[in-house]
C-alpha positions as CSV (number, residue, x, y, z in Angstrom):
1,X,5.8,4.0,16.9
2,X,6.4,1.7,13.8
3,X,5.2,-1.4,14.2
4,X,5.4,-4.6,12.3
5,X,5.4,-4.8,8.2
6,X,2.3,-5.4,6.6
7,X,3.0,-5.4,3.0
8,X,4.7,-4.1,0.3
9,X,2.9,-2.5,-2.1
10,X,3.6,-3.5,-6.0
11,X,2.2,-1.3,-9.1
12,X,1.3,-3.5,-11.9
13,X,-0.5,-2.6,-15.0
14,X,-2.6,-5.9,-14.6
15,X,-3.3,-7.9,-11.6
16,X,-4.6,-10.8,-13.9
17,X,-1.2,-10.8,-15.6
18,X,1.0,-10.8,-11.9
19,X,-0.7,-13.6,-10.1
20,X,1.0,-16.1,-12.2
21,X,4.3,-14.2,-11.3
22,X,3.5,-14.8,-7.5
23,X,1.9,-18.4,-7.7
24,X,3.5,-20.1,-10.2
25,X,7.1,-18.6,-10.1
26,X,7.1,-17.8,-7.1
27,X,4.9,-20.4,-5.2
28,X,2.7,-18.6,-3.1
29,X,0.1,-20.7,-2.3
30,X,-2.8,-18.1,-0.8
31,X,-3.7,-15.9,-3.5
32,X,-6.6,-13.4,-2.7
33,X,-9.3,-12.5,-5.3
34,X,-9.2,-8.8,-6.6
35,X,-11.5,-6.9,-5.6
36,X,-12.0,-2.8,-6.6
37,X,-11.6,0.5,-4.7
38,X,-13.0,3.1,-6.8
39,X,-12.7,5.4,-3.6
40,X,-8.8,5.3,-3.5
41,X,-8.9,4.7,-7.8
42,X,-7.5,1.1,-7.7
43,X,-8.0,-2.5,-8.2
44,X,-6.2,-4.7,-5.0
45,X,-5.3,-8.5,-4.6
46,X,-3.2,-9.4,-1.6
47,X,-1.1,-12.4,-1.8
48,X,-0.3,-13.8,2.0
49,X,3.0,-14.5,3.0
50,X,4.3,-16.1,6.1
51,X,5.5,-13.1,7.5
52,X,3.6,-9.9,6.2
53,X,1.8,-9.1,2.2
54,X,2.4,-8.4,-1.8
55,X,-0.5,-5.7,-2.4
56,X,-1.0,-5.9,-6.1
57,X,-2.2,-2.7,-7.0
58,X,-3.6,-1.7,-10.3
59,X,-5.1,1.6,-11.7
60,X,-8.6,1.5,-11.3
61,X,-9.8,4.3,-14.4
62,X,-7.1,7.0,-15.7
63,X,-7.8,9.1,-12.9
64,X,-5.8,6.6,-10.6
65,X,-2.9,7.7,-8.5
66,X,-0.6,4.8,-9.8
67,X,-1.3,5.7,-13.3
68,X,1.5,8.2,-13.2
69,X,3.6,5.4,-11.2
70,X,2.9,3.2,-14.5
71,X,4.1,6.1,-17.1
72,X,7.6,6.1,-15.5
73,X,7.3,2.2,-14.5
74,X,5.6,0.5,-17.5
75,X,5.8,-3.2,-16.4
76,X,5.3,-1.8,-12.4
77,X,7.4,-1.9,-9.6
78,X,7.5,-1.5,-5.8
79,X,5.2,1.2,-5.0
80,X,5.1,1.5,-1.8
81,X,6.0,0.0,2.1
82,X,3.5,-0.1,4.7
83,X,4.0,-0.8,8.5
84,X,1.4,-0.8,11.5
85,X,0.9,1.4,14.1
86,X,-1.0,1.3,17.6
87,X,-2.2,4.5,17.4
88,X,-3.1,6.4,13.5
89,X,-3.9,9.7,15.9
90,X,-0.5,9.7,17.5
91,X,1.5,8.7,14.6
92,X,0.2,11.8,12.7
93,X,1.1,14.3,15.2
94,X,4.5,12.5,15.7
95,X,5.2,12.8,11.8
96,X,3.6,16.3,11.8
97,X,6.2,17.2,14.7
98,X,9.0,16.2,13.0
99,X,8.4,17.8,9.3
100,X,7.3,14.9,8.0
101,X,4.8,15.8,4.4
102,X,1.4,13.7,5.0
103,X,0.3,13.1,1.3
104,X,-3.4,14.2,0.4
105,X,-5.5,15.8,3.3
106,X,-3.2,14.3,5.8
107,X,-6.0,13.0,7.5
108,X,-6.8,9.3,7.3
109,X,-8.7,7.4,5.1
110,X,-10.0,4.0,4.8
111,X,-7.7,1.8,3.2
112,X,-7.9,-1.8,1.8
113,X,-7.8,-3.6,4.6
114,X,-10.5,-1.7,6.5
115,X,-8.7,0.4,8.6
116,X,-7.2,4.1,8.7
117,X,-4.0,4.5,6.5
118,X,-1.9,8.0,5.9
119,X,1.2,7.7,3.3
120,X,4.3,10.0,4.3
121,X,6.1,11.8,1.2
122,X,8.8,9.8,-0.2
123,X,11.5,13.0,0.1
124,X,10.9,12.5,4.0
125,X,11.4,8.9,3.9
126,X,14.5,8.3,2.0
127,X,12.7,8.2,-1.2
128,X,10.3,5.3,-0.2
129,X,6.6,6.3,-0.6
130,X,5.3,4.9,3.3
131,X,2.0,4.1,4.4
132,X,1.0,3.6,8.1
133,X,-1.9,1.3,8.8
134,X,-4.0,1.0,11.8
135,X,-3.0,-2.0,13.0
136,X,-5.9,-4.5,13.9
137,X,-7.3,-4.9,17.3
138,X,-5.2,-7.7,19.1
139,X,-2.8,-7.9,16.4
């Protein structure tokens, strides 16, 4: 069922502040411009990698899911690790079937890449909040 990583998910309290961090520091050279989802309550910028993504994630208003994330994590952190799968419908019922805790409705919603995303409980993943992804057509 898992398929390949997509990105890593990193909680900052400002995007602006952790590009240098990624481009200068660490010489990434493709940079994406942020861009907001009020719907999920955060600000994203992706920075490509060879092989998969850094999500910069930032609270988007007070009423954002990271925010709490922050309170423990003041400078951020990894939030969370998400991988593909071929088929969001039959990944549910597979992590429904084996007690795994779908966070929110459980039912997927539109993430920032466009396509369906879940997130698993991190006390059923070995304390690492996951998200699975739709993977794109033809991936």
């Amino acid at each position: 069922m898992i398929g390949k990583l997509n990105h890593v998910g990193v909680a900052t309290p400002s995007i602006a502040e952790a590009i240098p961090l990624y481009r200068d520091v660490l010489g990434a050279t493709r940079v994406g411009e942020p861009f907001d989802l009020p719907a999920q309550g955060v600000k994203v910028c992706f920075v490509d990698l060879p092989n998969a993504q850094i999500e910069l994630i930032e609270p988007y208003d007070d009423t954002s899911p990271i925010v709490g994330f922050l309170a423990k994590n003041p400078r951020g952190g990894q939030h969370h690790v998400c991988f593909e799968v071929d088929d969001m419908d039959a990944a549910i019922a597979e992590m429904k079937a084996k007690g795994v805790t779908l966070l929110g409705t459980g039912e997927p919603r539109i993430g920032a890449h466009g396509t369906p995303v879940v997130f698993l409980h991190p006390r059923d993943m070995g304390g690492v909040l996951i998200e699975l992804m739709q993977a794109a057509e033809g991936h």
